[in-house]
C-alpha positions in Angstrom: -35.1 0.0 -4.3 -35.2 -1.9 -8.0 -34.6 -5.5 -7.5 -33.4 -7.0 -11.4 -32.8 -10.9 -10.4 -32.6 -14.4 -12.3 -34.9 -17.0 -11.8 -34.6 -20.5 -9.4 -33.1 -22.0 -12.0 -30.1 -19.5 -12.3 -28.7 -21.2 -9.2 -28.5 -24.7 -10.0 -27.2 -23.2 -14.1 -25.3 -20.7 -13.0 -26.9 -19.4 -16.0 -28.7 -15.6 -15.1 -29.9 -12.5 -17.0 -27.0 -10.0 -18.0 -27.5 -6.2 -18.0 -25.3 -5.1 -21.3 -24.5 -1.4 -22.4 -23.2 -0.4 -25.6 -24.7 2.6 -27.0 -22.6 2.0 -30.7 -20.6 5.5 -30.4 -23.6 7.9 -29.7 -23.4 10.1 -26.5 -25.1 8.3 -23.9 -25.8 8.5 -19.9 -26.1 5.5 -17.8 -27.9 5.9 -13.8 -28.3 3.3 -10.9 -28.3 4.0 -8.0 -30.1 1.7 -4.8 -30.6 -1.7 -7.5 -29.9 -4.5 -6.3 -28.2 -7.3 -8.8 -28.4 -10.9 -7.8 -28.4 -14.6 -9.4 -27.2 -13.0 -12.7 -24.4 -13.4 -15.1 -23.4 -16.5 -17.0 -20.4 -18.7 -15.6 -17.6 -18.8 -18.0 -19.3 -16.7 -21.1 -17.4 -13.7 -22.0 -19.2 -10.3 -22.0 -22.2 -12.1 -20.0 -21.3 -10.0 -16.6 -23.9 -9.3 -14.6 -23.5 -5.0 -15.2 -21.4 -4.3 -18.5 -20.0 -1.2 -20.2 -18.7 -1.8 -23.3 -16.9 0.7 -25.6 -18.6 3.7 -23.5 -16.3 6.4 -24.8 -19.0 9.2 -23.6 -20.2 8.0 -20.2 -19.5 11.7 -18.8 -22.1 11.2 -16.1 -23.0 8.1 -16.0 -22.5 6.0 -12.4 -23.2 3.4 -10.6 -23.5 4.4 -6.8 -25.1 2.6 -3.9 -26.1 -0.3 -5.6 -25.6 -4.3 -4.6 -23.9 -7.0 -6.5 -24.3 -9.9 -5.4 -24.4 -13.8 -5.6 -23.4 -13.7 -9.5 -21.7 -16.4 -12.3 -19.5 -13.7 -13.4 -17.9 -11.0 -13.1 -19.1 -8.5 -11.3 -19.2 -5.2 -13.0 -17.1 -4.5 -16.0 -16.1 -1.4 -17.7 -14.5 -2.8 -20.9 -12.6 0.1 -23.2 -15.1 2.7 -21.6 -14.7 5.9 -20.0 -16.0 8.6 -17.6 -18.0 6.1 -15.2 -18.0 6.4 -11.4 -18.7 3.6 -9.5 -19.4 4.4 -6.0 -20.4 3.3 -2.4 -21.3 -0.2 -4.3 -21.1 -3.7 -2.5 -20.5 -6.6 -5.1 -20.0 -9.5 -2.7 -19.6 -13.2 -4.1 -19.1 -13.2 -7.8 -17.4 -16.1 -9.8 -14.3 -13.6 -11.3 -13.2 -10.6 -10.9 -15.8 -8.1 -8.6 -15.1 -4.9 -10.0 -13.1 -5.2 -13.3 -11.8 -2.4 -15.7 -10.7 -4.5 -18.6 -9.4 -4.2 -21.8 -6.7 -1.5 -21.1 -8.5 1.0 -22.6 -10.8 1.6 -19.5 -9.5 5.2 -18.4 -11.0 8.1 -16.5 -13.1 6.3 -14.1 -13.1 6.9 -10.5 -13.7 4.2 -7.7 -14.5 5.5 -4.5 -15.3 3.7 -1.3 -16.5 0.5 -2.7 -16.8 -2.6 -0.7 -16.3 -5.8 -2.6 -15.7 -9.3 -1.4 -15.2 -13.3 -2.0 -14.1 -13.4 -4.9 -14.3 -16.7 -6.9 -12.1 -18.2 -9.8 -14.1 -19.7 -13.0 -13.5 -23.1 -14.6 -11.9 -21.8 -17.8 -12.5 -18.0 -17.1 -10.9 -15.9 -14.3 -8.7 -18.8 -12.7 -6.9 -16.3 -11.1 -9.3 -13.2 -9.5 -9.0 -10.3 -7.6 -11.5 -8.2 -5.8 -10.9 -5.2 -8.5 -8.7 -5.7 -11.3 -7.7 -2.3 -13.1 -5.8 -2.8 -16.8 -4.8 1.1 -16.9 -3.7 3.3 -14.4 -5.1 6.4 -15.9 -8.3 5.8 -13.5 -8.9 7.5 -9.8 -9.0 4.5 -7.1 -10.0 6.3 -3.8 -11.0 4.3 -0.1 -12.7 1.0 -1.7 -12.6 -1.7 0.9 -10.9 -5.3 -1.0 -11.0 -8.8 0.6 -11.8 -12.3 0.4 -10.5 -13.2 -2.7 -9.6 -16.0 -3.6 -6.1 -14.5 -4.5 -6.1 -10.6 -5.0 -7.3 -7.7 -3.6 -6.1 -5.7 -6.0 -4.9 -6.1 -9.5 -2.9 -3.5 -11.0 -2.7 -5.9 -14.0 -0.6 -3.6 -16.8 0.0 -4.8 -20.3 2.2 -3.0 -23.3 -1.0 -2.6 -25.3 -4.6 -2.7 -25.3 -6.3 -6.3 -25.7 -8.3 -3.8 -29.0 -5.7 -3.0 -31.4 -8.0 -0.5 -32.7 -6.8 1.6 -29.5 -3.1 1.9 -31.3 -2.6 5.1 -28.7 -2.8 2.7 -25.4 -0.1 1.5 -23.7 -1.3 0.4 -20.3 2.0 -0.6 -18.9 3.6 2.9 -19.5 0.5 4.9 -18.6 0.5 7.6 -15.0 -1.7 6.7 -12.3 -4.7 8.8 -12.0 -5.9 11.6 -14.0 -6.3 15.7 -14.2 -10.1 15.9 -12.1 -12.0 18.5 -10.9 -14.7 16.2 -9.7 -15.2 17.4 -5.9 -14.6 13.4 -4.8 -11.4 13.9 -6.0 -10.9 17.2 -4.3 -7.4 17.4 -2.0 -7.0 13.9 -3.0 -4.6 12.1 -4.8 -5.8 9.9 -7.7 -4.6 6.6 -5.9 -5.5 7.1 -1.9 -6.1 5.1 1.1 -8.0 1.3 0.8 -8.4 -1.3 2.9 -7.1 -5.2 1.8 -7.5 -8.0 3.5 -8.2 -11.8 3.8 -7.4 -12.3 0.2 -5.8 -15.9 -0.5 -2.6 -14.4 -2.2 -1.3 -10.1 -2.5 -3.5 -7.4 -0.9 -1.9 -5.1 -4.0 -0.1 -7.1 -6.6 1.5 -5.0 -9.3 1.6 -7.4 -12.3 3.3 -8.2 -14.7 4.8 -4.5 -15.0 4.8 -0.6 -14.8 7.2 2.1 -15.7 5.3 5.2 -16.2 6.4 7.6 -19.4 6.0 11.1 -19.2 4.3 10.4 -23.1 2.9 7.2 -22.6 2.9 5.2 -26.0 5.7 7.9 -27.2 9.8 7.1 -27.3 11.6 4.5 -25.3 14.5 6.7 -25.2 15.1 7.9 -21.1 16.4 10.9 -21.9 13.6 11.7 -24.6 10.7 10.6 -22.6 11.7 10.2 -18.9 9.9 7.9 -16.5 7.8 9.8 -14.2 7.1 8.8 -10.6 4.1 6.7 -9.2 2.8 7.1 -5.9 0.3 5.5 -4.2 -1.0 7.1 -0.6 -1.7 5.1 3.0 -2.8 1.6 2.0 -3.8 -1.0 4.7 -3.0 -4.7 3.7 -3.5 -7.4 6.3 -4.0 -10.9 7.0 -3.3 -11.6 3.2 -2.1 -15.1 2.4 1.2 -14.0 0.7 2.6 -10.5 0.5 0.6 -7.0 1.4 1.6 -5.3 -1.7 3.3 -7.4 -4.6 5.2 -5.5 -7.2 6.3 -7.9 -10.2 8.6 -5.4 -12.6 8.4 -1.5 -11.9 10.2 2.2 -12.5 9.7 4.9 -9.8 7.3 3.3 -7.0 6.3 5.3 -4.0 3.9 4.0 -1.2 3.9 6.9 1.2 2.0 8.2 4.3 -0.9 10.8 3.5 -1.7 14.2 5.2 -5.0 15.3 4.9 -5.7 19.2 3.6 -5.9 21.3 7.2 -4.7 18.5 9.2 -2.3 17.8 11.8 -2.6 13.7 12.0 -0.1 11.5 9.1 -1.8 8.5 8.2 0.3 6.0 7.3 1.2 3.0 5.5 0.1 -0.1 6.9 1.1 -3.8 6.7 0.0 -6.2 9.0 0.0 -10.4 9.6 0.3 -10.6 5.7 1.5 -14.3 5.3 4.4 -14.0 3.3 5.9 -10.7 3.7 4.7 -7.0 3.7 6.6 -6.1 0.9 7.6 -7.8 -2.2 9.9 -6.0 -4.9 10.7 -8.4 -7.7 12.8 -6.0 -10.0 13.4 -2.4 -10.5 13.2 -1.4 -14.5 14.5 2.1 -13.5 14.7 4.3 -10.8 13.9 3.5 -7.2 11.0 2.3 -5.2 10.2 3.9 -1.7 8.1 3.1 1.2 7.6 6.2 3.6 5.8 6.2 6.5 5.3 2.9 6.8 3.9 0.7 9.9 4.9 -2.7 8.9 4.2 -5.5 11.6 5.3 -9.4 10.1 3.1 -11.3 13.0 1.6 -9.9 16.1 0.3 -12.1 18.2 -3.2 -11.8 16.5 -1.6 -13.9 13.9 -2.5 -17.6 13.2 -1.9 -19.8 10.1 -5.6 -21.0 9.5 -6.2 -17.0 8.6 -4.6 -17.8 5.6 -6.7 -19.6 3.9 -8.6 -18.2 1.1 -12.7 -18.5 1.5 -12.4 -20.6 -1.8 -10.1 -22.8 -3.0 -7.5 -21.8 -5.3 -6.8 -22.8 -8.8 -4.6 -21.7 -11.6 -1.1 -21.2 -11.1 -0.9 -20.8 -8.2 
């Protein structure tokens, strides 16, 4: 195992090293796999993430698998505008921002499988609002990661009209399709957007925000008829013992959370929502079409349930 840590001083700062990958447009292949990450990343500087992909349009095979994240003044990992990078079977536990964040909303093509982040922290002027994984496009394969302790989100599906780059004039996270054509044998009898576990997170388990109407073109005409909305679907969540709702949805077209049948099997797996403080489900408004919950186990409080659950692991700033 590689061990890549800041110094005693890091802790008192909150001032650690920063591990920063940009490889100016040439083709490029990034591998860790067993490091562990600690004390590093600078509080409240942008870009100064602990592990940070920047602009890698080529990352074909590059990963980050079986790795630890943790203790960190930023952001966990960040794949900003870069493409083709599997993180996998990675802890990031206790950063100050997001855990796991694909920003810029040109991050596409990535896949996330059975990653287990928690407590998340907000920054002082950075990140006042966090989630365990925040996701800017939905053209990305999110598969079994495990998503609590936030300070307010598990998960962010955080979906803007353009990319934060105008340079990526093509982009246009908020009318993009969840998931991706992949032949990648993770993704095998899977659908892009399956399964996950989130809990204990201050505010939403999920939290659809601030909108999504998938386009059959995405960027291309606004007209219905021209360039219908097309359906997403997201497979056999479990959200509990969240602080508000279990899955948030702000403004959306065409949502489906549905049970899941695995390839050659008998058992349905459903939808689960349990003790989530608020409500299970939220639906805010509907741009177009319907939104569906199938297969759904939704309990509002057993008798598991107690207030004090509630309570994010740290305390909660912003707007909320």
């Amino acid at each position: 195992k590689v061990s890549i840590r800041g110094d005693d001083s890091s802790v008192s700062s909150k001032f650690g090293g920063h591990i920063f990958i940009n490889s100016l447009g040439r083709p490029s292949y990034v591998y860790l796999e067993r490091v562990e990450i600690t004390r590093m990343g600078q509080q409240d500087m942008p870009r100064r993430h602990p592990l940070n992909f920047l602009n890698e349009l080529t990352g074909a095979e590059s990963a980050v698998t079986k790795c630890s994240i943790h203790h960190t003044y930023n952001r966990g990992i960040v794949l900003e505008n870069s493409n083709r990078i599997r993180i996998s079977e990675t802890f990031v536990v206790d950063t100050i921002g997001h855990g796991i964040s694909l920003y810029g909303g040109a991050s596409r093509f990535n896949q996330l499988y059975a990653n287990f982040v928690y407590i998340t922290r907000p920054g002082l002027n950075l990140d006042q609002v966090v989630a365990s994984m925040h996701i800017s496009h939905p053209s990305n394969i999110l598969i079994e990661n495990t998503l609590g302790g936030s300070a307010h989100m598990g998960l962010w599906l955080n979906f803007e009209d353009s990319a934060a780059d105008p340079s990526f004039g093509s982009v246009c996270p908020s009318q993009g399709q969840l998931g991706y054509e992949e032949t990648d044998p993770i993704a095998t009898n899977k659908f892009p957007w399956t399964g996950g576990v989130y809990h204990s997170n201050g505010m939403h388990g999920i939290w659809v925000y601030p909108k999504h109407y998938a386009r059959t073109t995405e960027c291309g005409s606004s007209d219905f008829a021209a360039n219908p909305i097309v359906s997403s679907t997201f497979y056999r969540p479990f959200s509990f013992l969240n602080g508000g709702q279990g899955i948030a949805l702000e403004s959306v077209a065409n949502y489906h959370f549905s049970s899941y049948r695995a390839s050659g099997s008998r058992d349905i797996e459903p939808v689960k929502l349990y003790d989530n403080g608020d409500a299970g489900i939220g639906v805010n408004e509907i741009l177009h079409g319907t939104v569906t919950f199938t297969g759904v186990l939704c309990v509002a409080h057993s008798t598991f349930f107690t207030p004090t659950q509630f309570k994010p692991l740290r305390p909660t700033v912003g707007v909320f």
